[in-house]
N, CA, C and O atoms as a DFTB+ gen file, in Angstrom:
512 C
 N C O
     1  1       5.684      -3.388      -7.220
     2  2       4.949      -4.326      -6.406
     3  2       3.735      -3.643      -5.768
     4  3       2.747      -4.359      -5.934
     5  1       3.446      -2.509      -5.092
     6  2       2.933      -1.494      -4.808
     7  2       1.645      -1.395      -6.094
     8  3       0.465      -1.184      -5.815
     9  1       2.000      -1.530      -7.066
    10  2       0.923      -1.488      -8.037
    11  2       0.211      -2.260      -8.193
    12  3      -0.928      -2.049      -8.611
    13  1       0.695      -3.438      -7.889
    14  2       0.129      -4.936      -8.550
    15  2      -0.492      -5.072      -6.802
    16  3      -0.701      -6.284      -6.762
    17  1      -0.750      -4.717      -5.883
    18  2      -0.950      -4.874      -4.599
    19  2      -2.207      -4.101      -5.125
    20  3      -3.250      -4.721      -5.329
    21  1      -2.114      -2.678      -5.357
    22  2      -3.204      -1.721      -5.399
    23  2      -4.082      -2.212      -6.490
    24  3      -5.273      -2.256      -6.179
    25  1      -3.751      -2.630      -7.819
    26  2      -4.764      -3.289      -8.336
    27  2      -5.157      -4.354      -8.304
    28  3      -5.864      -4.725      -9.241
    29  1      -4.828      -5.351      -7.114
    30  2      -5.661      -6.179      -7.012
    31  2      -6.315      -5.923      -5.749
    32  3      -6.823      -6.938      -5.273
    33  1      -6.462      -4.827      -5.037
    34  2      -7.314      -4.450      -3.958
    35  2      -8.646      -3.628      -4.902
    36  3      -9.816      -3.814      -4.567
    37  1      -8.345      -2.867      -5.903
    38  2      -9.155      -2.277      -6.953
    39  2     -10.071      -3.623      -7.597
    40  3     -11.299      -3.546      -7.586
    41  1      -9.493      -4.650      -8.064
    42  2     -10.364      -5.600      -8.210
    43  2     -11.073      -6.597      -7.660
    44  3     -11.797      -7.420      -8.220
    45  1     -10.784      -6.450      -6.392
    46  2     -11.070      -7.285      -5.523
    47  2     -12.745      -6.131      -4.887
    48  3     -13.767      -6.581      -4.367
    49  1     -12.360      -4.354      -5.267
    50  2     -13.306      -3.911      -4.427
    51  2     -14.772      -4.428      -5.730
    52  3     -15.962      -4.667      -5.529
    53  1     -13.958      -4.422      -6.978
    54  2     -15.126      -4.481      -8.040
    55  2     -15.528      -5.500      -8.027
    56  3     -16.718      -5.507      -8.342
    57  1     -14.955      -6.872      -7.713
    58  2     -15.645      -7.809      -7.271
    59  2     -16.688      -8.010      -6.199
    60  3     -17.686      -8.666      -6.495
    61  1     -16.562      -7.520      -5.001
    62  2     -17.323      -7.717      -3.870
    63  2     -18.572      -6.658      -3.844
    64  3     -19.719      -7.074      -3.687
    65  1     -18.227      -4.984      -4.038
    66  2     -19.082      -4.298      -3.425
    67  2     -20.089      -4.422      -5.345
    68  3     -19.913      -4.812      -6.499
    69  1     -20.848      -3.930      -4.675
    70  2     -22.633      -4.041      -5.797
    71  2     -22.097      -2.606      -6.583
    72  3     -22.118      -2.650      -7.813
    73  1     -21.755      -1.701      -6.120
    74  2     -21.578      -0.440      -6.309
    75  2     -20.575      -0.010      -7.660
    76  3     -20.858       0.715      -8.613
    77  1     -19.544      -0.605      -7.414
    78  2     -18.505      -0.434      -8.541
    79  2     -18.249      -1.571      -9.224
    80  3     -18.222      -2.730      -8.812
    81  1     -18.052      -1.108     -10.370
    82  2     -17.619      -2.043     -11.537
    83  2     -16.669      -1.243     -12.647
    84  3     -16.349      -0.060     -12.525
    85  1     -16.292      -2.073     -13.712
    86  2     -14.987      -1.601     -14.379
    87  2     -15.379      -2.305     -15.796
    88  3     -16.040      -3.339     -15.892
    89  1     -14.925      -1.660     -16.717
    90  2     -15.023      -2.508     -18.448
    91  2     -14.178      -3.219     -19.168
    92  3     -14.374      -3.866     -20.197
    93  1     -12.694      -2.955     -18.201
    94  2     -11.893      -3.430     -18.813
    95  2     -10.478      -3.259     -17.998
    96  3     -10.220      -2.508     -17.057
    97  1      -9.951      -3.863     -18.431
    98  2      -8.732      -4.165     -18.228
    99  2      -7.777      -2.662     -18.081
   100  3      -7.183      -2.322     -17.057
   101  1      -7.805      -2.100     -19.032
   102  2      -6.803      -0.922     -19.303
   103  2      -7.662       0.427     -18.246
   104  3      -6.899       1.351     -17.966
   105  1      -8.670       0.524     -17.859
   106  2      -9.703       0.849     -16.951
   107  2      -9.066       0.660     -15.632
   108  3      -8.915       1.638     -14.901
   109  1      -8.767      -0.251     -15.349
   110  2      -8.340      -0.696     -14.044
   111  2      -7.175      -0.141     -13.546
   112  3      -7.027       0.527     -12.523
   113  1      -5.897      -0.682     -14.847
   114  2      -4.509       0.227     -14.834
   115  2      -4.923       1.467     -14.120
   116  3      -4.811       1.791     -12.938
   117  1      -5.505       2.158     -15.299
   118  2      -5.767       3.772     -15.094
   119  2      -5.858       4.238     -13.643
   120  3      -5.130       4.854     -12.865
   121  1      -7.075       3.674     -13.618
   122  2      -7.763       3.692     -11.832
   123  2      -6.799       3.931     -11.193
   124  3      -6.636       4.979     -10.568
   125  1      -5.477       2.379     -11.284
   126  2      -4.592       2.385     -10.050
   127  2      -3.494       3.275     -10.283
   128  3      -2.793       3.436      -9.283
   129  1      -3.078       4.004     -11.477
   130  2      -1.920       4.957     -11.310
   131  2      -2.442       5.953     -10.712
   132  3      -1.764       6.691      -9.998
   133  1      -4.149       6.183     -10.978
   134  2      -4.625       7.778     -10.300
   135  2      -4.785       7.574      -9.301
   136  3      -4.999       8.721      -8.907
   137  1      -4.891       6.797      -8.217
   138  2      -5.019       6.543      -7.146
   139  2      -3.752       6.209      -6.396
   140  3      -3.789       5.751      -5.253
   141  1      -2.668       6.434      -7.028
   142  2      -1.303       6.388      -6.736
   143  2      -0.852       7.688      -6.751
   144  3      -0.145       8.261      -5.922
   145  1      -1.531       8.269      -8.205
   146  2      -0.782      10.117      -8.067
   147  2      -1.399      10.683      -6.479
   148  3      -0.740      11.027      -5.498
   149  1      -3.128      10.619      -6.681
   150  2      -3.874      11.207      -5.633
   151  2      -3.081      10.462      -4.505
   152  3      -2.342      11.195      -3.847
   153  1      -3.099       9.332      -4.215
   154  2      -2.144       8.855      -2.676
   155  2      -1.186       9.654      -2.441
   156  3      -1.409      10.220      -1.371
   157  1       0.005      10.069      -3.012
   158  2       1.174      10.213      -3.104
   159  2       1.230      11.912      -2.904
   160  3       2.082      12.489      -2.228
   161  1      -0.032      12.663      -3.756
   162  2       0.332      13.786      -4.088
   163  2      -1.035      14.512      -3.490
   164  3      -0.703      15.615      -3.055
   165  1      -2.025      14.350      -3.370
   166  2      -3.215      14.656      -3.067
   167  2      -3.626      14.505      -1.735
   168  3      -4.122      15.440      -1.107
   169  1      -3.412      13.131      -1.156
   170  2      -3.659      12.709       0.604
   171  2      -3.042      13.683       0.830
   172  3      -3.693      14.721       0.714
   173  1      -1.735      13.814       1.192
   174  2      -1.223      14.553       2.096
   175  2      -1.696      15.581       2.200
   176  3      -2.107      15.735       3.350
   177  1      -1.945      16.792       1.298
   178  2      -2.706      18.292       1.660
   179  2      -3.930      17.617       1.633
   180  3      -4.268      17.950       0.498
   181  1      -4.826      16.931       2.030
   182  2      -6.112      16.746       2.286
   183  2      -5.999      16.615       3.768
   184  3      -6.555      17.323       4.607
   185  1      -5.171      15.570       3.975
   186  2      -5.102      15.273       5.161
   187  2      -4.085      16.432       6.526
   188  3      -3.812      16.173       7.698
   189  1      -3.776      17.663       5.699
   190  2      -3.373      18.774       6.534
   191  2      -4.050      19.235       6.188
   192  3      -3.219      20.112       5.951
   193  1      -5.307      19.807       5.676
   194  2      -6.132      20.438       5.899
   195  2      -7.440      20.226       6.501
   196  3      -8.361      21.009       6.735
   197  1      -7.291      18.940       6.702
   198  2      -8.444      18.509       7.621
   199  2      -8.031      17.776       9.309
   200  3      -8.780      17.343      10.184
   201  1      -6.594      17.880       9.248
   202  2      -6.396      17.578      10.667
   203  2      -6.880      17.371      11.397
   204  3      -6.811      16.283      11.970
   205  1      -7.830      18.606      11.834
   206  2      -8.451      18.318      13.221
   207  2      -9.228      17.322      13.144
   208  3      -9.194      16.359      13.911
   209  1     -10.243      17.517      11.909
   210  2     -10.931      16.202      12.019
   211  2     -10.705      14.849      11.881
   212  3     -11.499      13.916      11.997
   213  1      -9.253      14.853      11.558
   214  2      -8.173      13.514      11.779
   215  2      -8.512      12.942      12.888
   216  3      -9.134      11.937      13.232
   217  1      -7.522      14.504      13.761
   218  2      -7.644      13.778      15.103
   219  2      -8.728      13.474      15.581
   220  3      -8.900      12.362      16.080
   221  1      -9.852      14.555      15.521
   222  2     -11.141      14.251      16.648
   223  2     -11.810      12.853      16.309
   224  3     -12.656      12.244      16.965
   225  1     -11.272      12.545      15.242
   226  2     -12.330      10.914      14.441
   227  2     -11.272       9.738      15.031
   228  3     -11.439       8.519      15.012
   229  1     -10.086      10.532      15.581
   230  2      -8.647       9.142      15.845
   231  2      -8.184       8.344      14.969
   232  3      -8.104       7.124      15.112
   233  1      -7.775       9.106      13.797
   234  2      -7.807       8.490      12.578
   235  2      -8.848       8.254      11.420
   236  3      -8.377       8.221      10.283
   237  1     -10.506       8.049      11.603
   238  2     -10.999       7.389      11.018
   239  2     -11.047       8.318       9.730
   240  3     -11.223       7.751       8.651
   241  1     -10.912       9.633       9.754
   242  2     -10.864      10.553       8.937
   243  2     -10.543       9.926       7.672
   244  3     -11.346       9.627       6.788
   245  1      -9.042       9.722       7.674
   246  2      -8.494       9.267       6.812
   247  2      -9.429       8.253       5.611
   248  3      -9.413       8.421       4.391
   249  1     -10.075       7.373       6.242
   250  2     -10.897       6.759       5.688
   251  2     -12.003       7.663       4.843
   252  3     -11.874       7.718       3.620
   253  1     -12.518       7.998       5.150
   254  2     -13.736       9.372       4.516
   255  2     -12.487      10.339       3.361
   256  3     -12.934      10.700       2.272
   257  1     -11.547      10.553       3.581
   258  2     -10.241      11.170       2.489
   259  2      -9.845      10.088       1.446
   260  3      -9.449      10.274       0.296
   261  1     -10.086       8.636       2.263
   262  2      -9.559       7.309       0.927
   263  2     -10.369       7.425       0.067
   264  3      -9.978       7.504      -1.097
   265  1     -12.354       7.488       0.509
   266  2     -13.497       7.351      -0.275
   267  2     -13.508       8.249      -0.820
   268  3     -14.356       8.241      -1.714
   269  1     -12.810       9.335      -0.725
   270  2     -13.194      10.715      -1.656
   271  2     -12.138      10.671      -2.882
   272  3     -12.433      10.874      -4.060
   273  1     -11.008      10.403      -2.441
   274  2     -10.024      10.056      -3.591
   275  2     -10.395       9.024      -4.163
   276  3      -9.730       8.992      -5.198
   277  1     -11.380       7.714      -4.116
   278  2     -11.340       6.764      -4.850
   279  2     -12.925       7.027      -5.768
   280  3     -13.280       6.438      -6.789
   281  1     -13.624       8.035      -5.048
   282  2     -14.933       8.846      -5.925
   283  2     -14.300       9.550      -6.737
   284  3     -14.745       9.590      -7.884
   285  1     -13.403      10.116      -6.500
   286  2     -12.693      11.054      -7.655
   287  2     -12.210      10.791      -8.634
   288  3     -12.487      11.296      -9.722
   289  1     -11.073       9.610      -8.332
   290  2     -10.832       8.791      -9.470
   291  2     -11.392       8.167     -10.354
   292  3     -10.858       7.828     -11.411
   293  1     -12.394       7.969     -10.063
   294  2     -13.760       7.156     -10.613
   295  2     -14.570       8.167     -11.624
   296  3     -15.021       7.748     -12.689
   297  1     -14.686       9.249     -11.291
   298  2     -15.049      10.479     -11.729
   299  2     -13.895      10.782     -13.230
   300  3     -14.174      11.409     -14.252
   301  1     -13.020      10.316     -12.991
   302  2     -11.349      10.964     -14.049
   303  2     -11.670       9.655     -15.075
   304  3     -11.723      10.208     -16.174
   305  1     -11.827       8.719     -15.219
   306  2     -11.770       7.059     -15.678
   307  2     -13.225       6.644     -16.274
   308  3     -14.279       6.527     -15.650
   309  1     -12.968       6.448     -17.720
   310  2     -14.409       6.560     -18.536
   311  2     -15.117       5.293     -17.891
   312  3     -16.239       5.293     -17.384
   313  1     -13.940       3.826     -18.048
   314  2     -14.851       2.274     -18.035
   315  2     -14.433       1.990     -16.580
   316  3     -14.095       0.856     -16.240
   317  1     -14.458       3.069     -15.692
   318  2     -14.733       2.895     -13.896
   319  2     -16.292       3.598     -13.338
   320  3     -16.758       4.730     -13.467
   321  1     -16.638       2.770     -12.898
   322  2     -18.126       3.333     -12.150
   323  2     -18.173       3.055     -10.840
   324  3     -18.205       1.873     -10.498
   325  1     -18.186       4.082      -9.878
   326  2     -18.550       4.112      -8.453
   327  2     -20.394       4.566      -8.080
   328  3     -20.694       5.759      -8.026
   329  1     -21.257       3.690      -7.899
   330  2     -22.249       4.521      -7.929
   331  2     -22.303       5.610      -6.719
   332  3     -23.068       6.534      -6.997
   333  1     -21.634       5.739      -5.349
   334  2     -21.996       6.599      -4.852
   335  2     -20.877       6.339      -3.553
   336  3     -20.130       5.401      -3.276
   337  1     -21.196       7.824      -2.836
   338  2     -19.574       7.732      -1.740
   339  2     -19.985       6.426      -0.516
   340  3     -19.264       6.336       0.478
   341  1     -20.949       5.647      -0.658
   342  2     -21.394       4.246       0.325
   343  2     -19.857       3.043      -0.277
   344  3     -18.852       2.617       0.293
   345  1     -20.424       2.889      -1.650
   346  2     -19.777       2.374      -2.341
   347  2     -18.040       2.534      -2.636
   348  3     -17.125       1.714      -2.716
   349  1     -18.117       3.927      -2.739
   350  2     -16.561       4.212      -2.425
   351  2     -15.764       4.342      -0.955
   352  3     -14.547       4.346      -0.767
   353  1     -16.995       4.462       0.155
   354  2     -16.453       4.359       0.821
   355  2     -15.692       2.770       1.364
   356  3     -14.627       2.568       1.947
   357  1     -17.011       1.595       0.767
   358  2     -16.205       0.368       1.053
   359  2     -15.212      -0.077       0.396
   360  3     -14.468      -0.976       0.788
   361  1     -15.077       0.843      -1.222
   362  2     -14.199       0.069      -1.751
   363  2     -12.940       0.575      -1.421
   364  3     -12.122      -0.343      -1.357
   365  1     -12.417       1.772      -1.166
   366  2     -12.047       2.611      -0.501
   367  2     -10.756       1.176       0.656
   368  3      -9.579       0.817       0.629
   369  1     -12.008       0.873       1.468
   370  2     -11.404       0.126       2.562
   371  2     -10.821      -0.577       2.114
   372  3      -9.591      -0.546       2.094
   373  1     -11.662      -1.594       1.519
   374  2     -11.017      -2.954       0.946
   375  2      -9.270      -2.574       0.175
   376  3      -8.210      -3.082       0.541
   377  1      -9.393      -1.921      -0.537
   378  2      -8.064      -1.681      -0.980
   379  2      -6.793      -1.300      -0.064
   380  3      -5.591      -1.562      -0.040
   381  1      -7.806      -0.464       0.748
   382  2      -6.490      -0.042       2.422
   383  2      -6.229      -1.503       2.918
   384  3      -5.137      -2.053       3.058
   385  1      -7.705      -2.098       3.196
   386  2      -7.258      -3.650       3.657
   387  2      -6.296      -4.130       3.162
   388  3      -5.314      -4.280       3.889
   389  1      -6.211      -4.616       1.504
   390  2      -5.220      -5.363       0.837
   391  2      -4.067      -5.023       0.940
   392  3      -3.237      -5.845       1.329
   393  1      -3.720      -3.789       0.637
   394  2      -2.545      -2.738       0.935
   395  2      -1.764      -3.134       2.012
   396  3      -0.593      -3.442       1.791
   397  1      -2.309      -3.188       3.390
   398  2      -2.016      -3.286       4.820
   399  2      -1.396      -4.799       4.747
   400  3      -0.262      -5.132       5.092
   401  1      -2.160      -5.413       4.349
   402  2      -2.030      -7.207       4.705
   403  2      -1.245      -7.579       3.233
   404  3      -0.705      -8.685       3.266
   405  1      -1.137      -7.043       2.307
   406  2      -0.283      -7.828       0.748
   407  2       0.923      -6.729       0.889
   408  3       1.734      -6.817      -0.032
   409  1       1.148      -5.915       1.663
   410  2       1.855      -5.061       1.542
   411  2       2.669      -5.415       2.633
   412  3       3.872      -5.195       2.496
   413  1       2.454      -5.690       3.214
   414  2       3.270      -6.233       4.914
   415  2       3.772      -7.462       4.721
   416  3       4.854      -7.763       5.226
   417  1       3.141      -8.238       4.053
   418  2       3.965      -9.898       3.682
   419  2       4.637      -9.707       2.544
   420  3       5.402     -10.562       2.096
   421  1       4.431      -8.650       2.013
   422  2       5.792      -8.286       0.849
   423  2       7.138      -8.011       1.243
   424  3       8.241      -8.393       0.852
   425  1       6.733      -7.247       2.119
   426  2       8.242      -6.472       2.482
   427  2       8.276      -7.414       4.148
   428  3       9.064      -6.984       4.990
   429  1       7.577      -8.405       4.436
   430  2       8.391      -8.703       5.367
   431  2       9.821      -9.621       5.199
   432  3       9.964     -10.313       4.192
   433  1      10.916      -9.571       6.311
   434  2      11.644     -10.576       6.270
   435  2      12.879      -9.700       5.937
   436  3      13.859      -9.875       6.661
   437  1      12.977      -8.733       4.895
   438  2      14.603      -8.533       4.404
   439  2      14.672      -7.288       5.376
   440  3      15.513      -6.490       4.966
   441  1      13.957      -6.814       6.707
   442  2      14.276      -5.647       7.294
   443  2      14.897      -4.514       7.222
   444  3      15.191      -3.649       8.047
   445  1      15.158      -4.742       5.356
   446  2      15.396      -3.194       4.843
   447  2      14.167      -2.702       4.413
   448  3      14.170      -1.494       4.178
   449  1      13.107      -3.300       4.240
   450  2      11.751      -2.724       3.479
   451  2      11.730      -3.223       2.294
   452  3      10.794      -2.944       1.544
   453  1      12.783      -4.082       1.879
   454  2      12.719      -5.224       0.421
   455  2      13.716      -3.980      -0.586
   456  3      13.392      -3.693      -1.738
   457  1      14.673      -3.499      -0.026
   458  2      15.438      -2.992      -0.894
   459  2      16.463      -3.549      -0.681
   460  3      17.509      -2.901      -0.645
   461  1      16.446      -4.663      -0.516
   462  2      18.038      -6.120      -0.206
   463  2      18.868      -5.215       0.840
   464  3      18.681      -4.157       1.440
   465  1      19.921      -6.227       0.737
   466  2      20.830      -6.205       1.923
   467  2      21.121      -4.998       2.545
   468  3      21.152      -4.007       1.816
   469  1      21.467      -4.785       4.411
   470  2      21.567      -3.735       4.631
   471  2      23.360      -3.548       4.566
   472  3      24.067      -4.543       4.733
   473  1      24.019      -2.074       4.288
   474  2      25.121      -2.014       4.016
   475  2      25.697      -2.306       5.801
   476  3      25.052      -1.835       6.738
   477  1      26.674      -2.943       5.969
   478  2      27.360      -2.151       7.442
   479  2      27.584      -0.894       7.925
   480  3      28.409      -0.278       7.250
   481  1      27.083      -0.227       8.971
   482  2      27.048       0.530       9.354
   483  2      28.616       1.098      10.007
   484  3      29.117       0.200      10.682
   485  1      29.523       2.416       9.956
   486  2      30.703       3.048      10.819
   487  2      30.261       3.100      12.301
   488  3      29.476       3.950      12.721
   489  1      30.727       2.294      12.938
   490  2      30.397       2.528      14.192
   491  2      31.265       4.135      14.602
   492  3      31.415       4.424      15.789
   493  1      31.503       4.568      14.092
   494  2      32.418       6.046      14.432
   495  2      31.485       6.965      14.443
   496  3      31.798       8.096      14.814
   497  1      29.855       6.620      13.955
   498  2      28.841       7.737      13.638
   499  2      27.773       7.647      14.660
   500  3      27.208       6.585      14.922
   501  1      27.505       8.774      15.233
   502  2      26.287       8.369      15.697
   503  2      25.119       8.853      15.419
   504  3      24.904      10.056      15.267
   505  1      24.083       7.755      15.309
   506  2      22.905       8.312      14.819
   507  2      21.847       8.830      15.196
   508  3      21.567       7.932      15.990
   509  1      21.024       9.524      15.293
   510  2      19.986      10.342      15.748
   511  2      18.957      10.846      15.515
   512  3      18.409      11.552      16.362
């Protein structure tokens, strides 16, 4: 679900911003698994090695780390074109946008995080 969220924030950025565009279909896939490895495997040591400037920006950092991973990817992907980090930086957003808001009405409601029912808990344990 996570995928189909991320590529339609990926097409939604190639729709709106002037900057990026795509050739195809199998283009797009691509895009969104590398932007899943880099999320998954790449943010995190970006984002400990730039900490401070995490904090001193109060987050916004992160954003300037989305646009660089989504220039990069763009860079890896023959029928993806970012013309420049303006461009990646909005598209960048837009996809955090979709993410945030298609990602939150996904998993709302089953208050396990959409991995179904929660088991009963031993009240004999305590947790911490």
């Amino acid at each position: 679900m996570r995928w189909a969220v991320s590529a339609l924030g990926v097409l939604l950025a190639a729709t709106i911003i002037p900057g990026i565009s795509y050739t195809d279909g199998l283009s797009l896939f691509i895009v969104v698994v590398l932007l899943s490895f880099f999320n998954a495997f790449l943010k995190p040591v970006l984002v400990l090695f730039t900490l401070p400037f995490v904090i001193l920006t109060m987050g916004f950092g992160i954003l300037f780390i989305n646009a660089l991973l989504f220039l990069l990817s763009a860079h890896f992907v023959e029928g993806f074109v970012v013309a420049g980090f303006g461009s990646a930086f909005f598209g960048a957003l837009i996809v955090s946008l979709t993410s945030l808001f298609l990602g939150g009405a996904f998993k709302g409601g089953s208050g396990g995080g959409g991995r179904g029912p929660r088991k009963p808990r031993d009240h004999n344990v305590i947790d911490i």
